[in-house]
C-alpha positions in Angstrom: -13.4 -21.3 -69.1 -13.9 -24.4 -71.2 -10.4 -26.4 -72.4 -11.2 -27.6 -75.6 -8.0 -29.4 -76.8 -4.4 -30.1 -74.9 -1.3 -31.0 -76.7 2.6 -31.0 -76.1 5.1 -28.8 -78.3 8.1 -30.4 -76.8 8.8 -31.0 -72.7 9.1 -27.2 -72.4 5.4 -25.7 -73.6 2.0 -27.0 -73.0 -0.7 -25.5 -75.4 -4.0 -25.6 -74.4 -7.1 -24.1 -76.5 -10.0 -22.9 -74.6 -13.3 -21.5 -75.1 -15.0 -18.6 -72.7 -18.5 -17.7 -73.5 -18.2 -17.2 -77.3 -14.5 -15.9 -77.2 -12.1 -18.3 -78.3 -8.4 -18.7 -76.9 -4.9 -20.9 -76.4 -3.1 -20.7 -73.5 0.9 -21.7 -73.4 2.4 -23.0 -70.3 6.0 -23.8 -69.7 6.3 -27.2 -68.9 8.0 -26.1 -64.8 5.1 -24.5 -63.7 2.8 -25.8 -61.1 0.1 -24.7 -58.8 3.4 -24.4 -56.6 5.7 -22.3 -58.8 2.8 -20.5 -60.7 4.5 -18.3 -64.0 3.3 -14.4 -64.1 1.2 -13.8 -67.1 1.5 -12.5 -70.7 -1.4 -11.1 -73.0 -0.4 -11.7 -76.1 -2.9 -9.3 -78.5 -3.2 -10.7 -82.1 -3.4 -9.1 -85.0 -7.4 -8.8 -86.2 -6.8 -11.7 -88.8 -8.1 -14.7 -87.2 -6.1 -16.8 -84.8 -5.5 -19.9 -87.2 -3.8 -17.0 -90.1 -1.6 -15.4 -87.0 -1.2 -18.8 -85.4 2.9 -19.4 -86.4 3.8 -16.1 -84.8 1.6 -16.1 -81.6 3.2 -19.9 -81.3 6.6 -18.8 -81.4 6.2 -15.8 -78.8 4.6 -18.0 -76.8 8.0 -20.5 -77.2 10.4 -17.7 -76.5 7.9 -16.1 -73.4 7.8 -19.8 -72.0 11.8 -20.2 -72.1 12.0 -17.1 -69.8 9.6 -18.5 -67.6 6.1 -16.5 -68.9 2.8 -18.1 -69.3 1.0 -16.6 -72.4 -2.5 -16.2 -73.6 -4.3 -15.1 -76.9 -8.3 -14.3 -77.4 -10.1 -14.3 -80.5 -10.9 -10.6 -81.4 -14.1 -9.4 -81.6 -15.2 -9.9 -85.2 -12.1 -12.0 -86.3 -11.7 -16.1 -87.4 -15.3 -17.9 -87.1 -16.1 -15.0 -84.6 -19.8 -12.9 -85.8 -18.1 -10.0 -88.0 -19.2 -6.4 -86.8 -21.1 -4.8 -89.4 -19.8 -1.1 -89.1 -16.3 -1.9 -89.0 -16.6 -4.4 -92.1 -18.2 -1.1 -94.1 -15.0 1.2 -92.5 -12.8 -1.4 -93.7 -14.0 -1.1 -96.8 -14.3 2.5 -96.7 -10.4 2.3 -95.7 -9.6 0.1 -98.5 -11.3 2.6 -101.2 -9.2 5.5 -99.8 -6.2 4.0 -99.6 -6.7 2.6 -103.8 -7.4 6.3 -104.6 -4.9 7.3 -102.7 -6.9 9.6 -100.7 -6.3 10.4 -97.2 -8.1 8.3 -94.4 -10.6 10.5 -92.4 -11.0 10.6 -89.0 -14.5 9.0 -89.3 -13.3 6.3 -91.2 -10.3 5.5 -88.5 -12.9 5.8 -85.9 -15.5 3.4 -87.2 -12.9 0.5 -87.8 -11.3 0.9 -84.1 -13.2 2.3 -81.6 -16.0 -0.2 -81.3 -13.1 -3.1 -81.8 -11.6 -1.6 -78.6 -15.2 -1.0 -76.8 -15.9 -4.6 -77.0 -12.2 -5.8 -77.3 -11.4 -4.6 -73.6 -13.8 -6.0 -71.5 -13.8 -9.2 -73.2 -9.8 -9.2 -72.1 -10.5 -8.5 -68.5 -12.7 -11.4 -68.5 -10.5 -13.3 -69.4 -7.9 -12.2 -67.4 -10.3 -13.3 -64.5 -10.4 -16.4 -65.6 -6.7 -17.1 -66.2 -6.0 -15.2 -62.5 -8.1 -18.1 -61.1 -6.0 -21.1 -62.8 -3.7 -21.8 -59.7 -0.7 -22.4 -62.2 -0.7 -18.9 -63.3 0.2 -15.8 -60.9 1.2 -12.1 -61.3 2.2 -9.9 -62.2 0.5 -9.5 -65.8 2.0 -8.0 -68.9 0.3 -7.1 -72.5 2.1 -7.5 -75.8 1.7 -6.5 -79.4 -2.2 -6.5 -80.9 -3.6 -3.0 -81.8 -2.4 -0.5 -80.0 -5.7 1.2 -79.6 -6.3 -1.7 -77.8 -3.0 -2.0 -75.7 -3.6 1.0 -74.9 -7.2 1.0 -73.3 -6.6 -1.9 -71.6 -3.2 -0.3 -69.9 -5.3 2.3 -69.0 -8.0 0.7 -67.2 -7.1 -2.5 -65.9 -4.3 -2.3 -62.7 -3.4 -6.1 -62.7 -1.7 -5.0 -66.1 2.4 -4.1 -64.6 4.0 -3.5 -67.9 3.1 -3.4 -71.9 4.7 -4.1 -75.7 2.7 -2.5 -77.8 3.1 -3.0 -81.7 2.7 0.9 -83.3 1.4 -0.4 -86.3 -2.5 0.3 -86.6 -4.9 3.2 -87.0 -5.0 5.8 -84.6 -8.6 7.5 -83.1 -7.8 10.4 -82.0 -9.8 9.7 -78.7 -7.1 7.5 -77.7 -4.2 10.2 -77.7 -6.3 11.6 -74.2 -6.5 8.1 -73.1 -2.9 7.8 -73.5 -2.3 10.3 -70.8 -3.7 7.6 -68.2 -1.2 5.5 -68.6 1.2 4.9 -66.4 3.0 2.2 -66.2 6.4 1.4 -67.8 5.7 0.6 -71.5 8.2 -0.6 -74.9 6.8 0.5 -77.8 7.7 -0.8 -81.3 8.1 1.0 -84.6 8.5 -0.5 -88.0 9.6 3.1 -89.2 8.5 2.0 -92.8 5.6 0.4 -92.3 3.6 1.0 -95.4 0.0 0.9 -93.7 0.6 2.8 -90.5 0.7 6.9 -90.0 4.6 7.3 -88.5 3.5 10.6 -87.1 0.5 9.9 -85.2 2.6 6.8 -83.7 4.9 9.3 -82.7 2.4 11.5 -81.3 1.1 8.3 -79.3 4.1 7.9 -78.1 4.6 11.1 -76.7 1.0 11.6 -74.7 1.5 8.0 -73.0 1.8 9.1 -68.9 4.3 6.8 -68.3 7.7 8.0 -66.5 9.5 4.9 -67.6 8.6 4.2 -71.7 11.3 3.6 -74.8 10.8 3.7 -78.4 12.4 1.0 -80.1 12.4 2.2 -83.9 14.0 0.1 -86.8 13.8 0.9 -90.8 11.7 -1.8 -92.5 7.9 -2.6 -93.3 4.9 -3.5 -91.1 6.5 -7.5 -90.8 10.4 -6.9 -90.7 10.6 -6.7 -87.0 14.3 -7.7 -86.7 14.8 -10.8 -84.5 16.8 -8.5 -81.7 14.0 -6.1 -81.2 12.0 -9.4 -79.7 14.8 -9.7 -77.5 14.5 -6.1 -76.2 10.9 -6.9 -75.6 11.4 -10.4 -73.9 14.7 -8.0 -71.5 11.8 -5.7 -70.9 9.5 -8.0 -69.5 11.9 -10.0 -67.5 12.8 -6.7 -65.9 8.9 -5.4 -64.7 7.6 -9.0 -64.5 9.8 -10.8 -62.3 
């Protein structure tokens, strides 16, 4: 891991961007932690638009996480920002787009070829960095994951154990492969529903929702499009984490 730039917010946050490999990424830290007092960890996933489009709201859950005491981290996605795009998934994005102007339903083939080899490569290129971030001595567990694709989320739940606890945004595409992955999970997950989102499939949320293995999991629903995530349904999020985190 390579820090590229450093810079203050204010006395409470220090953002740091930082290179691994080819993956890009900006770590927060609150300004009280110390190789001492190390924070536990929070994966923020982003939206696959490009870190610099997405930057003003990773920023400011990476303010509210560091006021509760939460380091944060972002990655580039595979195929977003300056990052090489992935040639199938620009053609199912296209194929997506065509569909959706016709008003034609989205096929399974389509759905699969925009997600699944985003979460193939997406995955292991989290747990890398996780690695990395582990052996910082100002950050310690336990780990959370918030927001991102939730195809995503919901690999990486599945297969990595540092992960304790997970947000996960319901507002993607849905393989249908990842309903059986679902079942792995375990541990305690928040899930949030923009129940009008305009570019998600409310039912095959739902359905999501229901295989996840977890014993301990809510479903935090609330009327309003794919960006009107009411300012208290952070808050749930941020209660949920301080709960399983510290």
């Amino acid at each position: 891991m390579q820090f590229t730039s450093e810079q203050r917010l204010d006395e409470a946050v220090l953002e740091r961007e930082f290179t691994l490999g080819e993956i890009p990424g900006i770590l927060w830290t609150p300004g009280s932690t110390s190789a001492s007092a190390p924070a536990p960890l929070i994966l923020l996933g982003p939206p696959p638009l490009g870190l610099r489009k997405t930057y003003p709201r990773l920023v400011a859950r990476a303010r509210h996480s560091a006021a509760d005491g939460f380091t944060t981290a972002t990655i580039e996605l595979p195929g977003s920002g300056d990052r090489p795009r992935l040639p199938a998934a620009e053609k199912a994005l296209a194929d997506l787009r065509r569909a959706m102007e016709a008003g034609a339903p989205v096929s399974d083939e389509i759905i699969d070829a925009l997600i699944l080899p985003l979460v193939d490569k997406a995955v292991p290129e989290w747990q890398t960095t996780l690695d990395a971030l582990l052996s910082l001595p100002e950050i310690g567990g336990p780990v959370g994951y918030s927001g991102g694709v939730i195809s995503i989320g919901t690999r990486l739940a599945a297969v990595e154990p540092r992960i304790s606890a997970a947000v996960l945004f319901a507002g993607s595409f849905i393989p249908r492969a990842m309903f059986e992955e679902a079942r792995q999970v375990t541990i305690p997950l928040h899930v949030l529903l923009q129940w009008d989102d305009e570019g998600n499939d409310r039912q095959a949320a739902l359905n999501l929702f229901d295989a996840f293995g977890s014993r301990e999991k809510t479903l935090h629903a609330n009327m309003g499009g794919h960006t009107g995530v009411p300012q208290f349904a952070g808050e749930a999020a941020a209660q949920f984490f301080t709960r399983h985190l510290k």
